[in-house]
C-alpha positions, 0 to 999 in steps of 0.5 A: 774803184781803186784796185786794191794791191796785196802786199807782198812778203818782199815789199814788206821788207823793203818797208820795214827798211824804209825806217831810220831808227829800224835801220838804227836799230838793225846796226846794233844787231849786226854787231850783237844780238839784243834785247828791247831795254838794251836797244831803247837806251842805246838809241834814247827811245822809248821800249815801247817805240822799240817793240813797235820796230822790232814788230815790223822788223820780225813780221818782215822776217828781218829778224827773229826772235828768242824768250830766254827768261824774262827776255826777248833776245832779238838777232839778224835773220841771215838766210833773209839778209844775205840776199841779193837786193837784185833778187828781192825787187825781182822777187816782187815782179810777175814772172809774165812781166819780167818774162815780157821786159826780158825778151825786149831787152833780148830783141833789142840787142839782137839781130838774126841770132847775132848780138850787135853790142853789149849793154854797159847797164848791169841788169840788161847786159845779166839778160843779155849774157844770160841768154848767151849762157842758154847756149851751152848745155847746163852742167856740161864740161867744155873745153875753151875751144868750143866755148869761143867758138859758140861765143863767137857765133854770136858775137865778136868779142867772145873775151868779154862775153866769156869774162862775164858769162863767168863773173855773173855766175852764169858759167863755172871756171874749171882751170882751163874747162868751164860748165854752165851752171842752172839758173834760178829759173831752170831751177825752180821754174818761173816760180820767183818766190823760192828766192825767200823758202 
């Protein structure tokens, strides 16, 4: 018999966005907030083919909902809409199997505490340079010396190396003094979910 998957809250959302007249209608949210008579003849669809949309579209927590008289004003829900698509596909994988992907990828560019060259795909060189960042103590100020020296432990090209453990948010840039900032995980441990509290 089949094993039975549970839909999670993430792969609701990428399904309520798997639509063209939801992704129609999610257009004209961005620019106003709006009601189901309105939507319907800006997209010549039927209200009820609307309130079918906009069911998924609210249950997925894309949008929100407001009565106001004899209407239901539909808006964007920000706090869901100005994540990181990153960060919902890895909402949706068990912390064990990302945690297992991880250290695959760790153990493939690294050799004896040294790494033998960086990735050019974005998601593996985050792991890499993550891992990099777990170098240095979190919230702790250093000075640029002591930045290229524990870079240059690991690797040769501590520039590039210290460029990108600032532009992928791993590390602060304080005018010349730099401090590694926490991870989600650090954070909120391996619990994925606090993505979307």
């Amino acid at each position: 018999m089949p094993k039975k998957t549970v839909e999670t809250a993430e792969t609701a959302i990428f399904k309520a966005l798997a639509d063209e007249s939801r992704l129609k209608i999610l257009s004209i949210l961005f620019e106003k907030d709006s009601y189901t008579e309105y939507l319907s003849a800006k997209l010549n669809l039927t209200a009820p083919t609307v309130s079918y949309h906009m069911d998924k579209l609210e249950k997925a927590g894309i949008v929100l909902s407001t009565k106001i008289q004899h209407y239901t004003i539909y808006s964007i829900n920000y706090e869901l809409m100005d994540k990181k698509i990153s960060d919902l596909i890895r909402a949706t994988i068990e912390p064990d199997s990302y945690d297992s992907y991880e250290q695959k990828i760790i153990d493939r560019f690294f050799a004896y505490g040294k790494l033998t060259h960086l990735p050019t795909q974005i998601k593996k060189r985050e792991i890499i340079i993550g891992h990099i960042a777990e170098k240095f103590e979190p919230n702790r100020v250093y000075t640029e010396k002591e930045v290229v020296a524990l870079i240059s432990e690991i690797y040769d090209d501590y520039c590039t190396v210290k460029h990108d453990l600032i532009g992928m948010g791993f590390m602060e840039d304080l005018g010349g003094k730099y401090k590694r900032k926490l991870s989600p995980r650090e954070s909120h441990g391996n619990d994925y979910k606090h993505f979307f509290i």
